[in-house]
N, C-alpha and C positions, 0 to 999 in steps of 0.2 A: 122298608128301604129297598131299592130296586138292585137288580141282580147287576148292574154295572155299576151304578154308586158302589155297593157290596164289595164287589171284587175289587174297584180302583181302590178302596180303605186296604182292604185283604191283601193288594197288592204291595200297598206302602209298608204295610206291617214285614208283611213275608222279606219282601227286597231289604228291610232294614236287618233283620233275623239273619239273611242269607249275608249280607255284608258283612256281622259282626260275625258270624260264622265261620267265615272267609278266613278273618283275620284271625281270630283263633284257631285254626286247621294249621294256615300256616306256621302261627308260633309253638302250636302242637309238633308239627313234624321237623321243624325244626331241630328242635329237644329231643326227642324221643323217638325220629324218624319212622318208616315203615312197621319193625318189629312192635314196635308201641303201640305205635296207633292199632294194631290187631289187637291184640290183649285190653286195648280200649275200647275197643267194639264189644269185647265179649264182655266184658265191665258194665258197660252202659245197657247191654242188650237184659241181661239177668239184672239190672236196676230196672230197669221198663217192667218185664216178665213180672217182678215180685209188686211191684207199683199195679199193675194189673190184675194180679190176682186180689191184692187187697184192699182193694175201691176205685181205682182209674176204670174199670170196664162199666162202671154203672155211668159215667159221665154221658155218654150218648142217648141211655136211656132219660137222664134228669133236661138233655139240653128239649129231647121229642118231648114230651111228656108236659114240660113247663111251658113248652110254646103249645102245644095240643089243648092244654086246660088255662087256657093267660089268663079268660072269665069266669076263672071259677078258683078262686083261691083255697078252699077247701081241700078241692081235690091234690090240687099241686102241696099244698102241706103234707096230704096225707101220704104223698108221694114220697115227699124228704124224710120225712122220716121214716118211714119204711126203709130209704135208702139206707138213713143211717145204723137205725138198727140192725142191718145188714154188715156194713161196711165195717162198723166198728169191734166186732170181734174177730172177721175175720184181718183185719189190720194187725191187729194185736197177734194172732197167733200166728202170723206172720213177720212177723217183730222178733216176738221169742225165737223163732225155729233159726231166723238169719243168723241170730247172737250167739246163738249155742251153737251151730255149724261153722260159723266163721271161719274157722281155722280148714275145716274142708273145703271150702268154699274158696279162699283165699287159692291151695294147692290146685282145683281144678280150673278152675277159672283163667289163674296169674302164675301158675306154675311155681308157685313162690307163698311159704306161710307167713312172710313177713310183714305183709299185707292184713291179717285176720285183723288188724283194728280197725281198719276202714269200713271194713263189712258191718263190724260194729256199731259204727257211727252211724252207718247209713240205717242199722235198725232202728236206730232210736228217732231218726228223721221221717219215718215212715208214717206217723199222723201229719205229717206239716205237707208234704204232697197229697193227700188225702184227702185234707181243707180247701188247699188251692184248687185242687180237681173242680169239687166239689160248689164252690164259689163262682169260678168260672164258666162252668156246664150252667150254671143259673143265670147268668149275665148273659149268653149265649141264646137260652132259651128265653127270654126277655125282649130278648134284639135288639139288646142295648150295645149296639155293635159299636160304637164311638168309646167307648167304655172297654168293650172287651179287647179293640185291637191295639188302644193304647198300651192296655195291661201286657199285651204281649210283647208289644216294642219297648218297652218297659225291661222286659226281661231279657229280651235281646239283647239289651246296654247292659243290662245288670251281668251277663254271661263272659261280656264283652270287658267288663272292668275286674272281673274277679279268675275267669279262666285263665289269662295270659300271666299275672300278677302271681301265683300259685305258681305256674308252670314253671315258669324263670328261676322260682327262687327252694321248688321243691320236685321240678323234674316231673317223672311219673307221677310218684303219687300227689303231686301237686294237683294234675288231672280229675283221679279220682275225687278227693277232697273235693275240689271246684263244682265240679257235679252234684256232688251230694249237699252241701251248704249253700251252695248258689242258691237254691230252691228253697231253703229255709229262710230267708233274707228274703225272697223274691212274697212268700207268702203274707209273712209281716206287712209285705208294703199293700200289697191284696186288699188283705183285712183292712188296715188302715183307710185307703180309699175308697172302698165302698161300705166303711160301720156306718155311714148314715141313709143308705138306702133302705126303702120302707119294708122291705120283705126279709131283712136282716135282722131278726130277732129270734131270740132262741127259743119260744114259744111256738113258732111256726117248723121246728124242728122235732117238736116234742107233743105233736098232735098223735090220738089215739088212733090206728089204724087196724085193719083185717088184713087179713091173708090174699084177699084179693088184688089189695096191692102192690102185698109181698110177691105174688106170683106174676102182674104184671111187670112190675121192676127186674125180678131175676131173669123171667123168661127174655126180655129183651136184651139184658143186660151179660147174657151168656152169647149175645150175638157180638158183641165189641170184645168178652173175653174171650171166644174162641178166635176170631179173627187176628186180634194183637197176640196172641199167647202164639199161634200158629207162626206168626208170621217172625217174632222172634225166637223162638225155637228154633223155625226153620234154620234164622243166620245163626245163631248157634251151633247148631248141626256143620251147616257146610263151610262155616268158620275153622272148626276144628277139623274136617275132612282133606281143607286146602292146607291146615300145618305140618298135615299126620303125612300127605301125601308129596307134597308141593315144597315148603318150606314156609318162615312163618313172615317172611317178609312177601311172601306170596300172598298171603292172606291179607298182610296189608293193604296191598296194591289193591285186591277184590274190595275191601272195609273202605279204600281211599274212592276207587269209582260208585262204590255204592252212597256214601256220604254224599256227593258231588250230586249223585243223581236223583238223591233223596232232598236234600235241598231245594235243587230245583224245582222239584213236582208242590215242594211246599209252595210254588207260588199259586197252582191250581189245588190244590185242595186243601191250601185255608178258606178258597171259594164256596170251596163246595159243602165243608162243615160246617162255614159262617152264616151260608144262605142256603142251601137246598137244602138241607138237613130239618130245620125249620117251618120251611116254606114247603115242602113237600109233604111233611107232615101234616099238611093242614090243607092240602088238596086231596078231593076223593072224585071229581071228576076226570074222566080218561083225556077228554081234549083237554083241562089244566095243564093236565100233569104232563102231558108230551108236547104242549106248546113250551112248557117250561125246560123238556129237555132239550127241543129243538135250540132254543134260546142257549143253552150251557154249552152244547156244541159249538155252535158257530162264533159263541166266544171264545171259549178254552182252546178247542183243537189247531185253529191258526198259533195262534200263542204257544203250544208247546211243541209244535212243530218249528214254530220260528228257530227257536231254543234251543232244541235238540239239535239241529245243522248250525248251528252257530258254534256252538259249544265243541261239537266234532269238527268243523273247519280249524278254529281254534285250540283246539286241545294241548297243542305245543306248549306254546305261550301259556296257556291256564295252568297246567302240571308243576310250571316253572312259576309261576305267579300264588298259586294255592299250594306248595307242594315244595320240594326243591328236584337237583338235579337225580338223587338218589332213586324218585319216582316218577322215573321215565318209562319204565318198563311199559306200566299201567297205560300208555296211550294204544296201545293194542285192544285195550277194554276198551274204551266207546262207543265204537259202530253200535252193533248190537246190543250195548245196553241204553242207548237213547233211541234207537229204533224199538225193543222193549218198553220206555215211558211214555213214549206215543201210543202204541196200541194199551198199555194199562189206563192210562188218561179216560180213553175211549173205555173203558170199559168200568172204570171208577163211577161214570154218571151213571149207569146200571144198577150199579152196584150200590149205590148210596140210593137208590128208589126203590131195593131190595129193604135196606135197610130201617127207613124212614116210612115203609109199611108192615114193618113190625116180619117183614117174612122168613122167622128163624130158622127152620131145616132146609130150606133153601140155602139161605145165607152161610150159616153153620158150616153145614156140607161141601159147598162149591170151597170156602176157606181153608176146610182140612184137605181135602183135594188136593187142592193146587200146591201146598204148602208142600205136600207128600209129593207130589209131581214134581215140583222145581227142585228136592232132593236129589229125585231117582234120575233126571234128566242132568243135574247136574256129574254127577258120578258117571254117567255116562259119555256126554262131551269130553269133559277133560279127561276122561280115559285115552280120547282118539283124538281130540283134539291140545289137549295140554290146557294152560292156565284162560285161556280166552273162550274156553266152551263152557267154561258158568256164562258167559254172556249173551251165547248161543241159547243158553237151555235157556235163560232170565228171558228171553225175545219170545221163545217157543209158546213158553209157560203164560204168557201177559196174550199168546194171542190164540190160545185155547179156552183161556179163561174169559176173553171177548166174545166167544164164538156162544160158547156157553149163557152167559148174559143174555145174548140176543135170543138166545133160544125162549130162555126163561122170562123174558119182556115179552115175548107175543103171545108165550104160553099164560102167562099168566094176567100181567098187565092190562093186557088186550079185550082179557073179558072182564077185567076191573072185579077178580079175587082177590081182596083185601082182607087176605086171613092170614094166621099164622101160620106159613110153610103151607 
């Protein structure tokens, strides 16, 4: 499928995602205004964090890997299972540790232990994202992309009928709830729609494999966990920085602009997971592979440029529309953090041809970096600048890590080293 077919599917998917989103955000902060939505940030962010630790990081590796070996079935078994063998104990003892901390978990997280049963819940939920992961990363590497983006608009609706319905009638932890059960509903429906595709049997799960596999899978597979682990950590970190120092409807406002801007960029990199990811993986010649960049450029960058001034001209009206009057403050945040997803844009298609050549202490490293840097630059801004210098360092930080990419594409790319690191 071509990289505009791709993207216009990608598009429909993400804009339906962003719209159910929309609506949910708003009937979110309506309820539970600013101070919530923070504490929902850090909720969601250590649901990602432990989802990643316990099999979401391998998903990248299953989606290159399935599309690298499509004619060779063999290999791609020996792949899945390896996966799973991997995936399914460390699930599990990440299952246990949640259940049994809950109650500290609950205290640091939500400030409140009256929460430790959600924590709960959501342990026991942790094979049902696992599956999903895992299913999807397949459909993906496939390129069964008719398939995989309905699946997601799919979940879109599905977010969209169960997050507001909760919220209404159970406030916060309505929220929480929604999150965590959404996705057990959502998996159900997965499973159901593609049990009669051909490579869906449980025998191709349970093929004999070596250690070779095992160490191709991890080693890649440590490039998606340190990436997402970093990168929610990070909000983490400076989530809790802006309560400690700022207040917690401060952190809000930061969790509300970032949501917004996180959204958005979903419109370019479902592109870029749907189709480069894939497709790069399966180019080993230098003029491919930067015919194909050039191509992703001159799609994406008009496009989220558009966006980003739009979005900043409008900001008023959007805060008031996605948001209520309470999160007005937050239009201070803009400038520089959409002048921020413009330069990461740019630097995501780098970054994803890092990726999709398997080049992990590259990878790895520039991830922990950065992550560590938009801390230290954060604490820094808002020292001298107040609540609007996270947005300042988040600009800084997306256009070092540009700078850096390009380094590592001529350094590396250019002589078409296609090793690890």
């Amino acid at each position: 499928m071509k990289l505009i077919q791709t993207s216009i599917f990608s598009a429909i998917a993400s804009a339906i995602g962003i719209l159910s989103g929309l609506i949910v955000t708003k009937i979110i902060a309506i309820f539970i205004g600013p101070s919530g939505i923070a504490f929902i940030g850090q909720f969601q962010n250590f649901v990602s964090l432990v989802l990643n630790i316990s099999g979401n990081a391998f998903s990248t590796a299953i989606t290159k890997y399935t599309a690298e070996y499509h004619s060779d079935s063999l290999k791609k078994y020996k792949l899945w299972s390896a996966t799973i063998a991997m995936a399914i104990p460390i699930s599990l003892l990440c299952s246990i540790l949640v259940f049994n901390f809950s109650s500290e978990l609950s205290m640091y997280l939500l400030h409140e232990d009256k929460y430790h049963y959600i924590f709960r819940i959501f342990s026991l939920t942790i094979p049902f994202f696992l599956i999903n992961t895992l299913l999807m990363s397949i459909l993906n590497g496939h390129k069964e992309i008719r398939k995989y983006i309905f699946l997601n608009i799919f979940s879109s609706i599905c977010s969209l009928c169960v997050i507001p319905i909760l919220t209404i009638y159970l406030a916060f932890e309505g929220v929480l709830l929604a999150h965590i059960l959404g996705q057990v509903f959502i998996t159900i429906i997965v499973f159901i729609f593609i049990k009669k595709e051909s490579w869906l049997r449980i025998t191709n799960f349970t093929v004999h494999f070596n250690m070779g596999e095992v160490k191709k899978i991890f080693g890649f597979a440590i490039i998606t966990f340190t990436a997402v682990s970093s990168s929610l950590l990070m909000m983490l970190i400076i989530r809790s920085y802006l309560v400690d120092n700022f207040s917690v409807e401060s952190a809000g406002y930061w969790q509300s602009i970032m949501g917004l801007s996180q959204a958005l960029l979903g419109l370019i990199t479902t592109s870029l997971a749907t189709y480069f990811l894939p497709t790069l993986s399966l180019l080993t010649e230098q003029k491919d592979i930067s015919n194909e960049l050039r191509k992703g450029y001159f799609l994406m960058m008009p496009v989220v440029i558009i966006i980003s001034l739009s979005v900043y001209i409008l900001r008023e009206p959007i805060i008031l529309i996605l948001y209520t009057e309470q999160f007005m403050p937050m239009k201070d945040l803009f400038a520089w953090q959409f002048i921020g997803n413009i330069i990461k844009v740019a630097a995501w298609l780098l970054g994803y041809l890092m990726v999709a050549k398997a080049m992990v202490k590259i990878t790895v490293s520039t991830e922990v970096i950065f992550a560590l840097m938009f801390i230290l630059l954060t604490k820094i801004f808002t020292d001298e600048f107040g609540l609007v210098g996270v947005t300042y360092a988040y600009a800084l930080n997306a256009f070092l890590h540009l700078i850096t990419m390009i380094f590592f594409y001529h350094y590396k790319m250019k002589r078409m080293v296609f090793i690890n690191g």
